[in-house]
C-alpha positions in Angstrom: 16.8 -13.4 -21.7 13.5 -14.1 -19.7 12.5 -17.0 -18.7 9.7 -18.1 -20.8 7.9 -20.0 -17.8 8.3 -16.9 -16.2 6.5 -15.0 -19.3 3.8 -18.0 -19.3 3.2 -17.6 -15.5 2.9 -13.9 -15.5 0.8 -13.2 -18.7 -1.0 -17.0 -18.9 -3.7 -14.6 -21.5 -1.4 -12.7 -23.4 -1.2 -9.6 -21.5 0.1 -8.5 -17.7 -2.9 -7.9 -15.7 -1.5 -5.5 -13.0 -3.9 -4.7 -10.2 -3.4 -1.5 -8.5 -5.0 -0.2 -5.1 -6.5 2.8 -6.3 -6.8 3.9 -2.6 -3.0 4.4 -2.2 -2.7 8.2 -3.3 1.0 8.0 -3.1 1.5 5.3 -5.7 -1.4 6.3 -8.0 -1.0 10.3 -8.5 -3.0 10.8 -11.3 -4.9 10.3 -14.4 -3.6 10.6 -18.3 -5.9 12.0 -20.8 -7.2 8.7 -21.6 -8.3 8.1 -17.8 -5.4 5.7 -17.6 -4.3 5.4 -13.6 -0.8 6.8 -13.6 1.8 6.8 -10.7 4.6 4.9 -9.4 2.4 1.9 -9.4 1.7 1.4 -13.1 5.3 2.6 -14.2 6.2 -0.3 -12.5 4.1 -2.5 -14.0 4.9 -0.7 -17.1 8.0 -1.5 -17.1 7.7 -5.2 -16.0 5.2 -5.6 -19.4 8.0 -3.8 -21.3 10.6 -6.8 -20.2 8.1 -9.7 -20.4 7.1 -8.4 -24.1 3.6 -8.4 -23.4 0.6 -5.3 -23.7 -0.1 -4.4 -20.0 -3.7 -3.9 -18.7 -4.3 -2.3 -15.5 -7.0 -3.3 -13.4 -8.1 -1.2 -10.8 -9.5 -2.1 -7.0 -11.0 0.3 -5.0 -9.2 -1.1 -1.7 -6.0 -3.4 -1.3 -9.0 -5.7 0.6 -10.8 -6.6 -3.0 -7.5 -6.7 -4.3 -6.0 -9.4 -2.0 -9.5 -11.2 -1.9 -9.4 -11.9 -6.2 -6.1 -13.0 -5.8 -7.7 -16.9 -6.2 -10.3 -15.6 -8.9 -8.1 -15.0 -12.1 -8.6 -11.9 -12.5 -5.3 -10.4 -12.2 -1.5 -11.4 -13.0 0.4 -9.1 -10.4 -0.7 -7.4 -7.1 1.0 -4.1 -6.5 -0.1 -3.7 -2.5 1.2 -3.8 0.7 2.9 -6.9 2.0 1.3 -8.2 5.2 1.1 -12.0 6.6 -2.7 -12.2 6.2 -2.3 -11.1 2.5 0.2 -13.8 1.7 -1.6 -17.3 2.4 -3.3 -16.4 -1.3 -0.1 -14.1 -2.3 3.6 -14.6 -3.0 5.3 -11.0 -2.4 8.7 -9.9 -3.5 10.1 -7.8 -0.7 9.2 -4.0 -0.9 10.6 -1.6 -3.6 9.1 1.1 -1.3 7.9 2.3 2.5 5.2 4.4 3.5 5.6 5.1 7.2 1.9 4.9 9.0 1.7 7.0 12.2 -1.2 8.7 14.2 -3.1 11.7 14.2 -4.5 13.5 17.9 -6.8 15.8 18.1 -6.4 19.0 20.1 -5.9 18.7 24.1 -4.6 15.6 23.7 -2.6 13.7 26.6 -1.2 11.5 24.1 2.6 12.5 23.1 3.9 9.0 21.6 3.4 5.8 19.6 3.5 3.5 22.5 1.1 6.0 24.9 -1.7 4.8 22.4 -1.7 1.6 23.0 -3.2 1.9 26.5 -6.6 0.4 28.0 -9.9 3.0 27.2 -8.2 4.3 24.1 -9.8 4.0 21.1 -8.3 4.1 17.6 -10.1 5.0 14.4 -8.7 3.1 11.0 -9.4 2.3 7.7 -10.5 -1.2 7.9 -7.7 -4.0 6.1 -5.4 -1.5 4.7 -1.7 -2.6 5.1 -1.5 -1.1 8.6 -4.5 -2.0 9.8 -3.8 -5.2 9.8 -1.0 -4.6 11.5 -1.9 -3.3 14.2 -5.1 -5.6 14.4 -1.5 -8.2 15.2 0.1 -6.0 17.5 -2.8 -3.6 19.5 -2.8 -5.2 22.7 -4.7 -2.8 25.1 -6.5 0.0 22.7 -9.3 -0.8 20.6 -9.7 -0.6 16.6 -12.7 1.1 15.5 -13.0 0.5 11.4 -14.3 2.2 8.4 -14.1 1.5 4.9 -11.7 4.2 3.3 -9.4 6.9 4.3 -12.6 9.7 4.6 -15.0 7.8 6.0 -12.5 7.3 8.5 -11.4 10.7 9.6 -15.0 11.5 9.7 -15.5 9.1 12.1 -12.6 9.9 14.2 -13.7 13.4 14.1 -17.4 12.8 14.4 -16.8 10.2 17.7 -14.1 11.7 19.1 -11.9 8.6 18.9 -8.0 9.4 20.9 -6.4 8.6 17.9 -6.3 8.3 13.8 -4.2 5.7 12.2 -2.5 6.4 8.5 0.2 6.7 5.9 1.8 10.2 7.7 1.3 11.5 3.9 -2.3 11.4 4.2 -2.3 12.6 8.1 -0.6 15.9 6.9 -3.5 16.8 5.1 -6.0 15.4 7.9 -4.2 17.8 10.3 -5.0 20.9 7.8 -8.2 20.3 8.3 -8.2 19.9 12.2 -6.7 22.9 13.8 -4.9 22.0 16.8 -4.4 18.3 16.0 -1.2 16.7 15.8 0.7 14.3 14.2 2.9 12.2 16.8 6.6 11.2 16.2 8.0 8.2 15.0 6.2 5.0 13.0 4.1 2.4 14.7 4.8 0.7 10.8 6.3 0.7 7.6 3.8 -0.3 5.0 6.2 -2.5 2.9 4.6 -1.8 -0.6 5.3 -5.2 -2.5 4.5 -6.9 -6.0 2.8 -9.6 -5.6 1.6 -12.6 -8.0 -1.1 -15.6 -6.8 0.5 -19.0 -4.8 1.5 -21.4 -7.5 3.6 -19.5 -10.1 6.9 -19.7 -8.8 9.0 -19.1 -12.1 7.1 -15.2 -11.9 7.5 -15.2 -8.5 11.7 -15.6 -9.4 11.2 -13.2 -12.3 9.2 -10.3 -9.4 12.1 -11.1 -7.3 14.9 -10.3 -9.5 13.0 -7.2 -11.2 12.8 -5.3 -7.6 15.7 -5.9 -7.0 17.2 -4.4 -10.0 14.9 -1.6 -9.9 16.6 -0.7 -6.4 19.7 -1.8 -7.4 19.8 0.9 -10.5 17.9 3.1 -8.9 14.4 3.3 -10.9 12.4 3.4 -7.8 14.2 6.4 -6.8 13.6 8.0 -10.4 10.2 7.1 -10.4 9.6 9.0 -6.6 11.3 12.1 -8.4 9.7 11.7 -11.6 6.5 12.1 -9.8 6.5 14.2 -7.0 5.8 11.8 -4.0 7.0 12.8 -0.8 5.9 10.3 2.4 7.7 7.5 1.2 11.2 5.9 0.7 13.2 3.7 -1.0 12.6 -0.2 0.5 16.4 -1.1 2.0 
């Protein structure tokens, strides 16, 4: 039986409001007929509505930025984004159901042949400003320099266009990038793991508890393995 405090914390109106990062191509695939955003994602919250007994709505942000930042205005019930420290002094996140390694792209002639090699004095890095890894590596980059744009193709254009030494991203979305930049390559290995959380605003701990226990039945009993199948995504794995 749930919790009703838990019910009361995560649809205070009535109904789950689920915000999704429409930017994240790998957890939003698609549209239905009705223009409804469909994906790993929703199912997710589809299926956390479907426990709770409460209509879902989904409410869509055009970058897990404006998503984090309304976290204190109301609008939204649960956060399905990326877990990062930053994010969290507004957010309480379950741990991830899934992971989307982030790697880089370099263009033709090259030097670079490894994750660590970027990280060097004089190189310059371009990336899409506060996604998940980006603010990782805006923690860890300790010699390169971050050079920002706001989304993923305003970003490779400006990697391309500036001839930056490197292009930070989900290796899902550099697979395509590289298709389109003949003799660029995509370097081994992970700098990150985007851990793609659920996440609910500070001060509802019962639905924090309920988030909790919902991911990790959905490992548990496989549904986040179902719902990769069930849609095609390839890039991303299980959480452990």
């Amino acid at each position: 039986m749930v919790d009703l405090e838990a019910v009361h914390q995560l649809a205070p109106t009535g109904v789950l409001r689920a915000a999704l990062n429409m930017i994240n191509f790998l957890l939003i695939t698609g549209q239905s007929p009705e223009g409804e955003p469909e994906g790993i994602a929703p199912d997710m919250a589809g299926a956390i509505a479907n426990i709770l007994g409460v209509p879902l709505v989904l409410i869509p942000f055009a970058s897990p930025g404006e998503l984090a930042d309304a976290a204190t205005q109301d609008v939204w019930d649960i956060g399905l984004i990326g877990a990062e420290p930053a994010r969290a002094e507004t957010i309480d996140f379950t741990t991830a159901y899934v992971e989307i390694e982030a790697t880089y792209l370099v263009p033709a002639g090259s030097v670079l042949t490894t994750i660590e090699g970027v990280d060097r004095p004089g190189n310059r890095i371009a990336v899409s400003a506060r996604s998940a890894y980006d603010l990782w590596l805006t923690r860890n980059i300790k010699h390169a320099t971050l050079v920002h744009a706001e989304g993923f193709e305003a970003t490779f254009n400006l990697f391309v266009n500036e001839k930056l030494d490197a292009l930070a991203g989900l290796r899902a979305g550099l697979i395509s990038d590289a298709a389109r930049l003949p003799g660029s390559r995509i370097l081994d290995g992970r700098f990150t793991a985007v851990q793609q959380a659920i996440g609910v605003p500070k001060g509802r701990p019962a639905a924090a508890k309920f988030l909790q226990q919902f991911v990790d039945d959905a490992k548990a009993h496989e549904r986040v393995a179902r719902l990769i199948e069930k849609h095609g995504v390839e890039g991303l794995s299980v959480a452990p």
